[in-house]
DRENVEXBA-474705 format. One record per residue: residue in three letters; x, y, z of N, C-alpha, C, O in turn. Coordinates in steps of 0.001 Angstrom, whole numbers, plus 524288, in hexadecimal, padded with zeros to 5 digits. Each point is the difference from the previous one (the first is absolute). Layout:
% DRENVEXBA-474705
ALAXYZXYZXYZXYZ;...
END
This chain:
% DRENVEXBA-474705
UNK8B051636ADAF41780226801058052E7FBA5801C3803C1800C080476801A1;UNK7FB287F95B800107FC8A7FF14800548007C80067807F17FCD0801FF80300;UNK807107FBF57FDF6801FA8011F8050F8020B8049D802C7800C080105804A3;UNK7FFFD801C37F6728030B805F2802847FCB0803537FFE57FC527FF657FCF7;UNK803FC80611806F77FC4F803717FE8D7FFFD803B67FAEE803E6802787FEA4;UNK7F7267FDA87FEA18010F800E97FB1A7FEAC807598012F7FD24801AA8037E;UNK8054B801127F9408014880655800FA7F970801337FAFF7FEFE804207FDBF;UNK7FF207F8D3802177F9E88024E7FA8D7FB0E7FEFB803DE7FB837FFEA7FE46;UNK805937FF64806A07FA307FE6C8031F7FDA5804C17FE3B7FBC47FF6E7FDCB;UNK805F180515802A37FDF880366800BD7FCF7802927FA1B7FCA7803747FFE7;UNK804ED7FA9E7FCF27FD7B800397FB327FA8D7FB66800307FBA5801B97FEE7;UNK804F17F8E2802717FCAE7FCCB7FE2C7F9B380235805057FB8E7FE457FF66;UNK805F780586804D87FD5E802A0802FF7FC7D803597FD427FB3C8005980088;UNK80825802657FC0F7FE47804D67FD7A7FC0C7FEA07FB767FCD8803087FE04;UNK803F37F7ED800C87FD1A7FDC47FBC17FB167FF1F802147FBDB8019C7FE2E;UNK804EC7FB22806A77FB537FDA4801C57FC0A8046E801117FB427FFBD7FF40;UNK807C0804CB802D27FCAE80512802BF7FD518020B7FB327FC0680298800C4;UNK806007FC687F8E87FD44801617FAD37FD1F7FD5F7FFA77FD69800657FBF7;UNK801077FB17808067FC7E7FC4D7FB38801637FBD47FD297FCBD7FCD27FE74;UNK8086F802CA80090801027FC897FC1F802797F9C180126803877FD728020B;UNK7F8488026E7FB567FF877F8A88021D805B27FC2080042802837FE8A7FC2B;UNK7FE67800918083B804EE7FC13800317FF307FAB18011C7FC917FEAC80317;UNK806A17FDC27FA657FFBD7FAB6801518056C7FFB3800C3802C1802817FCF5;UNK7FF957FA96806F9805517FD95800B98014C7F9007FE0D7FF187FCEC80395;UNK80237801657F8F27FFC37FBBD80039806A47FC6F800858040B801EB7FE3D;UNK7FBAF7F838804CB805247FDFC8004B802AE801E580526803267FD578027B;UNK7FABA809197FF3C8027B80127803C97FFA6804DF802F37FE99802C17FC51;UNK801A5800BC807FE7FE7580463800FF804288019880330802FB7FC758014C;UNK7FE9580A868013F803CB80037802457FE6180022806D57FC2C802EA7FFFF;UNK8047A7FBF8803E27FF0D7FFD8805767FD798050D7FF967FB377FFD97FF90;UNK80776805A08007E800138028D8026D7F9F5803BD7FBBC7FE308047280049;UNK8006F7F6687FBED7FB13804717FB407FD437F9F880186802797FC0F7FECA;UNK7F97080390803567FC507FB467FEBC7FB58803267FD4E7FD058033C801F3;UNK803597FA4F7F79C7FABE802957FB2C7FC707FD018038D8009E7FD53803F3;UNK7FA778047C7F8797FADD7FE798018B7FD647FB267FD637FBE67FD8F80096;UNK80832802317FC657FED67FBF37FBBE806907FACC7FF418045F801FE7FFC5;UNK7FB557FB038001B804F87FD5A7FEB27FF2A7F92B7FF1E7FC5E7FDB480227;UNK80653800667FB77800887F9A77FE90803937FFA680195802FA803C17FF93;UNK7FE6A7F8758029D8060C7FDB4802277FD497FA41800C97FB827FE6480097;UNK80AB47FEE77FF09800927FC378014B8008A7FE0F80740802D9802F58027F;UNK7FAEE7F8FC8004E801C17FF1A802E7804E07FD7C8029A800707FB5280102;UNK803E98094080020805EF7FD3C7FEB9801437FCF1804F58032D7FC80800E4;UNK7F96C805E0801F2800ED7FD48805A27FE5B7F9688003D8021F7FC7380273;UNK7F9E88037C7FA827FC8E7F9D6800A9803E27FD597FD298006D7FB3A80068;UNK802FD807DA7FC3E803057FCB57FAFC804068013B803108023F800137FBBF;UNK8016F80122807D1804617FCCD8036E7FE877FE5280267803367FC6D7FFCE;UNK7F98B8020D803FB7FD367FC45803757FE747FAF97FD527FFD77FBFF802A9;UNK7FEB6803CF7F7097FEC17FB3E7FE4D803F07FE2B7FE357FF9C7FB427FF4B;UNK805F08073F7FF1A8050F7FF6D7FE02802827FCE5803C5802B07FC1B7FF28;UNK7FBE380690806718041B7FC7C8047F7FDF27FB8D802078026E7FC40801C9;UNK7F8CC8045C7FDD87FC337FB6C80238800577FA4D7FBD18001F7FB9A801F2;UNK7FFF3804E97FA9D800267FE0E7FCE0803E97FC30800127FFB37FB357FFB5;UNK8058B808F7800EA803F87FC3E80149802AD7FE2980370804237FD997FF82;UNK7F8A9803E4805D67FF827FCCA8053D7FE247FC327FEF7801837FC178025C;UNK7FB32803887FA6F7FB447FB517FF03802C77FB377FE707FEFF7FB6E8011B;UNK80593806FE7FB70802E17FBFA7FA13804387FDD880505802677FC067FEC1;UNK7FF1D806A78083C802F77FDB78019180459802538014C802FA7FDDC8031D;UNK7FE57807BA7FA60804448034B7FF417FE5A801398069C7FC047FFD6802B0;UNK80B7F801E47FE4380030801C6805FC803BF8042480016801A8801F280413;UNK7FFCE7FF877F704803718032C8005C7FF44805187FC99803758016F7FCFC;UNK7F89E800D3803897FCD8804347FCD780271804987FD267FEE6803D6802AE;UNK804417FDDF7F8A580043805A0800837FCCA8034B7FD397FBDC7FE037FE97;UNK804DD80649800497FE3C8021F7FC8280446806E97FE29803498028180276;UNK7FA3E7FE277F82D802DB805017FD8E7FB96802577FF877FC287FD647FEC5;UNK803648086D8022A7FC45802027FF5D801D68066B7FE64804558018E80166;UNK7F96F800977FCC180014807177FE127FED48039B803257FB718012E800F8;UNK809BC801B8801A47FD83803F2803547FD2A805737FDA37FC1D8021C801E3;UNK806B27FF8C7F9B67FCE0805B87FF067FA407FD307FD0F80036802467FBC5;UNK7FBAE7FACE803F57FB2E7FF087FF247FC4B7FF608049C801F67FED38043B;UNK7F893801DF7FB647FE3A7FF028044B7FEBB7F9AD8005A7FF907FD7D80414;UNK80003800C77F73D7FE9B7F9E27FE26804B77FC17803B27FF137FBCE80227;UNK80569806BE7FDB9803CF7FD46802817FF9B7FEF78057B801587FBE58021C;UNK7FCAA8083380030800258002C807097FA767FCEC800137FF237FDBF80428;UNK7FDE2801E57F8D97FA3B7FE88800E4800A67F88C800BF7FDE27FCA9802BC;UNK806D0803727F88F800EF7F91E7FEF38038A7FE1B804BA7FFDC7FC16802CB;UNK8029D8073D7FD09803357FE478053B7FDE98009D805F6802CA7FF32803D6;UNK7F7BD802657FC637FDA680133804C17FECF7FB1F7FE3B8035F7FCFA8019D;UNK7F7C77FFB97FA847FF6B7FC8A7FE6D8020E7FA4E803677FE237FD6880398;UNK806EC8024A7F8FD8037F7FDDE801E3801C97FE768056A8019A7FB9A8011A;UNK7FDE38097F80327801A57FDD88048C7FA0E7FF8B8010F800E27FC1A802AB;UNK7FAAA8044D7FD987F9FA7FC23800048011E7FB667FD2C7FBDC8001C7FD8F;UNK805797FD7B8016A8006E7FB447FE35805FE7FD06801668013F7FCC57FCAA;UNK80226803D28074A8034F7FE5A800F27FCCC7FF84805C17FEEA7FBE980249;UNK7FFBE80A397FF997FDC67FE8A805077FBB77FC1E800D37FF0D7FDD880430;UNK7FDEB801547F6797FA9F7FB91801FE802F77FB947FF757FD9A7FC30801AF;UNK806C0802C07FC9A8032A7FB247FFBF802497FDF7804FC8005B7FB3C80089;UNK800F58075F802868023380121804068077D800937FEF6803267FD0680216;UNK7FE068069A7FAF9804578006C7FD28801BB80571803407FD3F80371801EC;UNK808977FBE67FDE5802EF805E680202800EF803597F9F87FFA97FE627FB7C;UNK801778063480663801F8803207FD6A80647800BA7FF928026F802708035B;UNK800027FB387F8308051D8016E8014C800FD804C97FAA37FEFA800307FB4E;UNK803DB803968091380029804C87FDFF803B47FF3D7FA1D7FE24801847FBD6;UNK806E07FC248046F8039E7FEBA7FD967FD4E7FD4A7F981801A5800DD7FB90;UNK7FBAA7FD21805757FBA27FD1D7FB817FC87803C37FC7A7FDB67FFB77FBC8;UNK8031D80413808407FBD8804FC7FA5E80274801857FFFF80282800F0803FE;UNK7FF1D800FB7F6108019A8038A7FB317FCA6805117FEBA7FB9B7FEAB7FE93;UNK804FB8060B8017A7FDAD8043E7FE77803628031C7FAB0804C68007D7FFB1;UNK7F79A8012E7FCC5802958028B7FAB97FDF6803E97FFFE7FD4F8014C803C4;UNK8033C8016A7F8937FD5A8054A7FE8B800557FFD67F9E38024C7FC417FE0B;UNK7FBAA807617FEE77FEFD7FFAA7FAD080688800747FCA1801327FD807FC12;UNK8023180652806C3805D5800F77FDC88031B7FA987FFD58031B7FE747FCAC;UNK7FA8E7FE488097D805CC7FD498016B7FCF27F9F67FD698021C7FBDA80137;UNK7F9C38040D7FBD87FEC67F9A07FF4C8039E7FD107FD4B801007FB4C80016;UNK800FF808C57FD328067A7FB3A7FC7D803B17FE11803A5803C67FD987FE3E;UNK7FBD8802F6805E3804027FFE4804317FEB17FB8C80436802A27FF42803F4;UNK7F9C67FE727FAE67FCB67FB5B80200803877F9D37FF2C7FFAF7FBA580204;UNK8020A805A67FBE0804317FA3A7FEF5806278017F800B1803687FD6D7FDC9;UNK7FDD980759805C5805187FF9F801FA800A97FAF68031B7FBEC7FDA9800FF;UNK80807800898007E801E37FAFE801DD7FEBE801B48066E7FEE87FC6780300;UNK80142808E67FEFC800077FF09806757FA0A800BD7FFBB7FF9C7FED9804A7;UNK7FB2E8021D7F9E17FB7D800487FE997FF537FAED800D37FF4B7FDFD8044F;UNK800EF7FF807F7017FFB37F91A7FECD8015C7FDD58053A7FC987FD7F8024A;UNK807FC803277FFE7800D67FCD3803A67FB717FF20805ED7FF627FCB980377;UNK7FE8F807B77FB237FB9F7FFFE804DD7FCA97FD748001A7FE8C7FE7980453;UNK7FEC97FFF07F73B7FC917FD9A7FDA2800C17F82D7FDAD7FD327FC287FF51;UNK807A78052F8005E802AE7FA617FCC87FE007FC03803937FE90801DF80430;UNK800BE7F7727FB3B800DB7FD33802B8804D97FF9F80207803FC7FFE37FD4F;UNK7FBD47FFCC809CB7FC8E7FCE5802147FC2E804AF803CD7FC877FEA58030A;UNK805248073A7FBE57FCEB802DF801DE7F8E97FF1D7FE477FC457FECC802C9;UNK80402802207F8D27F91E7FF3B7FE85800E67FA5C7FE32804057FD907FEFD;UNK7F6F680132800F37FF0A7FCD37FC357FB447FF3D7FD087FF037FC3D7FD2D;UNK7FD5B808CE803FD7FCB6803EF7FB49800F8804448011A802C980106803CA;UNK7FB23802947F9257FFEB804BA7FE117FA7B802547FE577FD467FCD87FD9C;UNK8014280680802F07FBAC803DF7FEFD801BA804197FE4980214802F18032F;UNK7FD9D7FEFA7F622801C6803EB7FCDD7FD40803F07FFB37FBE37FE827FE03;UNK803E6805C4802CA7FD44805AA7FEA47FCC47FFA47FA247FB428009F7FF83;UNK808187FE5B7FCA57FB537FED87FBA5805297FACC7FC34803CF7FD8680193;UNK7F973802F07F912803617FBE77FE6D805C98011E7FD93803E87FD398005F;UNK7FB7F8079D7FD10805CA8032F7FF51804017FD82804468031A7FC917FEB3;UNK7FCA880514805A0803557FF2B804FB7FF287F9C17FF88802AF7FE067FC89;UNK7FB717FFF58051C8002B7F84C7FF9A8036C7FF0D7FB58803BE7FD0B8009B;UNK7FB4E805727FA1B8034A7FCFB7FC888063B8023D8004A803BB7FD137FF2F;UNK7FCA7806A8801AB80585800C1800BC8024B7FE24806208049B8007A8014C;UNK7F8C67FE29800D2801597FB93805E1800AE7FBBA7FD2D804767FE407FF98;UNK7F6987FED67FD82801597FA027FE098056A801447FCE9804167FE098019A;UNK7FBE0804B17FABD8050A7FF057FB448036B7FFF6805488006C7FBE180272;UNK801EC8088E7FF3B805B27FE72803CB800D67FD2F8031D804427FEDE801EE;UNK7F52D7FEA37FF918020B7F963804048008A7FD067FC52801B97FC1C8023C;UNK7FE06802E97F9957FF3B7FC8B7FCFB805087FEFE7FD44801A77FBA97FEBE;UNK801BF80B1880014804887FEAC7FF08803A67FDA88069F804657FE218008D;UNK7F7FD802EA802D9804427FD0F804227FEE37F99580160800797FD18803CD;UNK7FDCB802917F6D77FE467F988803B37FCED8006380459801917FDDC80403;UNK7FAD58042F7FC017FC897FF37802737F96C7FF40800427FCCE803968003C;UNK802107F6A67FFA67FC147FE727FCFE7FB838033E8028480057802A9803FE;UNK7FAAB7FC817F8697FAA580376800BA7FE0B7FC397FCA18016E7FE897FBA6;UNK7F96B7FF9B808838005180150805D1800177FB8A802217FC377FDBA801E9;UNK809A9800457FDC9801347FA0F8031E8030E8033A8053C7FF7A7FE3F80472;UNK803138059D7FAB9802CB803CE8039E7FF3E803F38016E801F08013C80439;UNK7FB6B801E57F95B7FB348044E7FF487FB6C802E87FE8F8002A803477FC7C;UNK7FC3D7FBD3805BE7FA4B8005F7FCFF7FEEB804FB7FE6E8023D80330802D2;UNK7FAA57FF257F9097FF66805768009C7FA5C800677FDD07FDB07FD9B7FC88;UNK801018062A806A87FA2D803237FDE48004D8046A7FE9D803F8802518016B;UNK7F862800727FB8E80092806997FF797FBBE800C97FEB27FC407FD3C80131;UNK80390808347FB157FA2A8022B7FF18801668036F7FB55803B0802337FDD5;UNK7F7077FCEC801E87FDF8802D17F8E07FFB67FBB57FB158003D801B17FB81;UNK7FF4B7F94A8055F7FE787FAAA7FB1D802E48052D7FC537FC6D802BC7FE50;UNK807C87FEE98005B80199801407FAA8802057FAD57FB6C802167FBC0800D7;UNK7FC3E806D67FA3E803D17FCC07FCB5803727FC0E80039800417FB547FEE7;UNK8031D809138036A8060F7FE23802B38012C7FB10802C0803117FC5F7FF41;UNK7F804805378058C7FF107FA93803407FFC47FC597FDA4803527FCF4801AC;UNK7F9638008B7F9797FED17FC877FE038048E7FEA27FC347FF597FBE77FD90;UNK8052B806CD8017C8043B7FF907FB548041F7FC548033A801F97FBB77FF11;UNK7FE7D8087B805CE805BE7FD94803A0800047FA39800BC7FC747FCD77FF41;UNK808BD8026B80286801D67FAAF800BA801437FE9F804F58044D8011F801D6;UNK7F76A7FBD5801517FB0D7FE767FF5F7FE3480449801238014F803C8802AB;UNK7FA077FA867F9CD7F9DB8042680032800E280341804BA803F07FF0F80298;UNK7F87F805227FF1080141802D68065F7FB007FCD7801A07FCF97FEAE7FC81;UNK801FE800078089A7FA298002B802BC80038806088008A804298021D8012B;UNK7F56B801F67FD9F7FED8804EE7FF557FC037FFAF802D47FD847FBEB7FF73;UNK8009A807A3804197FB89803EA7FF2F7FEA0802137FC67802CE803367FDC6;UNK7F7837FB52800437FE298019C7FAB37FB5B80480801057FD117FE9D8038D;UNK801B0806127FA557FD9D80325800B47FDF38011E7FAFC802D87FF9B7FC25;UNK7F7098022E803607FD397FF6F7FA98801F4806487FE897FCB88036B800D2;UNK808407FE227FD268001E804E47FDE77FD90803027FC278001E804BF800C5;UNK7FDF07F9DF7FBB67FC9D800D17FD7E7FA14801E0802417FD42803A17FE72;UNK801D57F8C6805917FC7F80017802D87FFCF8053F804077FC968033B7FEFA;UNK805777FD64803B4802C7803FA802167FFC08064E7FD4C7FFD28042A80265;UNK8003B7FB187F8E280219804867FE2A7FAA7801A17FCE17FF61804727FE46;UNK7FDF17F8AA801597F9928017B7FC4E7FEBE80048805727FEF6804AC8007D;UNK800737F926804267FBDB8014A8042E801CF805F6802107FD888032C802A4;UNK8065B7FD097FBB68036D806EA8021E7FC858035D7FBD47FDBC8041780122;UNK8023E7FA467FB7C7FAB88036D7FA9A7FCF4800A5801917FDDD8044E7FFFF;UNK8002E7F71F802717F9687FFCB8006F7FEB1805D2805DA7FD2B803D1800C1;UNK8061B7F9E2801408004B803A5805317FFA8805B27FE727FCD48035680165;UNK807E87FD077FAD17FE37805367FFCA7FBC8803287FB707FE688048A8000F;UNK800A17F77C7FC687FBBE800517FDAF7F993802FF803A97FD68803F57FF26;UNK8022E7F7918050D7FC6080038803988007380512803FA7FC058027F80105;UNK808C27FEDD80116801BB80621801677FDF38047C7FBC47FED28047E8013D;UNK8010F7FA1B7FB577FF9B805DA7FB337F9B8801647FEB87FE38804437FEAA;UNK7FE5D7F5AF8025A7FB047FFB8801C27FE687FFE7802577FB9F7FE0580016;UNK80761804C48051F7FEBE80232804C87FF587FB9E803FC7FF8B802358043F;UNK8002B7F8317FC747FFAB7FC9880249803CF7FFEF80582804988015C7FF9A;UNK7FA397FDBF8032D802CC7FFC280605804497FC8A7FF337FEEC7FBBD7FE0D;UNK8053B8051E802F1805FA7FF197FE4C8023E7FA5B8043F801D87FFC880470;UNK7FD0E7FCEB7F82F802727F749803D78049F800AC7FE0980143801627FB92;UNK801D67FD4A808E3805AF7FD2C7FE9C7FF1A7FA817FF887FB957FE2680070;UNK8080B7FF667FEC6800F17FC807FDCA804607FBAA8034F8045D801E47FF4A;UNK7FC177F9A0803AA805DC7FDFB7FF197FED87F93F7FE8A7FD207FD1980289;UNK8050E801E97FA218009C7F9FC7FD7C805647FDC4801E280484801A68001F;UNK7F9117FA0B8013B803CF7FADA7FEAA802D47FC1D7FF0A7FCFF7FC657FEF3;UNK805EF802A7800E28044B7FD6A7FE0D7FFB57FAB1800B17FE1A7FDB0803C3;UNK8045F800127F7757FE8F7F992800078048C7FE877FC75801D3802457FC2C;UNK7FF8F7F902806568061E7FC4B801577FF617FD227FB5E7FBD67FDCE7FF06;UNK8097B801F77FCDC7FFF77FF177FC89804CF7FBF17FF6E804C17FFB67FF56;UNK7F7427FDC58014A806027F9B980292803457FE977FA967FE1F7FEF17FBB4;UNK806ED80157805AC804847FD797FB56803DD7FFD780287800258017C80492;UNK805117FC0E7F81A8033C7FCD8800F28047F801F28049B8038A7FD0D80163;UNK7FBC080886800D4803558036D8029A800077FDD1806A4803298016880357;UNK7F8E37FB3B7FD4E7FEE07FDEF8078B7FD367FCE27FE067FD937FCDD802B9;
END
């Protein structure tokens, strides 16, 4: 929850004022920017999500995205950069916002309907969790993907590659990510002057658009 103000700033303060070496990695809170952090670039990865599928022809853009994360507002800033270099409107009705409690609640029928053809006719998913439980309930509505609805998302999980059809993902080297968050703070503890970090993201084309 990465979006809300978190009530421990004041501890990760107290740390820093000890000395003790912090790295943030994946994500940081607004209101604490460490001195050190890896993140992903979530913004370049909704901008390449929407662009992408301006590109493929889509005119009817939506997207679902996560409000209590900061990753969510970052993709969905994303997002309207890449509708706007399209020369695309914003229709309010077309974004979906969740939070971590209500994501099972993503395939109620008045939800769906906002999104359904002939309102969209892609979609831009917050990560792939949320896309696959969108595909399964269009899918139980007869509604083809992506002859009727295209979808993109993020995080190349597993998952992506299992569903029916495949998801198109944003793929991010996690692994990668998570040793350069080591190294960082490895290099902090040897006193080294403290680089952030932001990587990213690269389009992982399959059967979903």
């Amino acid at each position: 929850k990465t979006a809300l103000p978190n009530p421990n700033i004041a501890l990760y303060r107290q740390l820093e004022e000890l000395g003790v070496p912090i790295v943030f990695f994946n994500g940081y809170y607004p209101e604490y920017r460490p001195a050190a952090y890896v993140v992903a670039d979530d913004r370049q990865g909704g901008r390449m999500a929407a662009g992408y599928l301006a590109e493929k022809g889509y005119k009817r853009i939506g997207g679902i995205f996560k409000s209590d994360d900061i990753q969510g507002h970052r993709r969905y800033a994303g997002y309207l950069d890449g509708l706007s270099e399209s020369n695309m409107s914003v229709v309010d009705s077309h974004v979906l916002w969740y939070t971590t409690e209500s994501r099972k609640l993503l395939t109620e029928s008045a939800m769906l309907e906002q999104i359904c053809p002939p309102e969209c006719d892609a979609l831009v998913c917050y990560n792939d969790e949320a896309a696959i439980q969108i595909l399964t309930a269009l899918r139980e509505k007869k509604i083809g993907i992506p002859g009727d609805l295209a979808i993109i998302s993020f995080d190349d999980s597993t998952f992506s590659r299992m569903s029916s059809p495949p998801l198109t993902s944003l793929h991010l080297n996690k692994e990668g990510l998570g040793a350069l968050a080591a190294k960082k703070l490895l290099a902090l503890m040897h006193g080294e002057a403290p680089r952030s970090e932001i990587l990213s993201w690269e389009l992982a084309l399959r059967g979903s658009s």
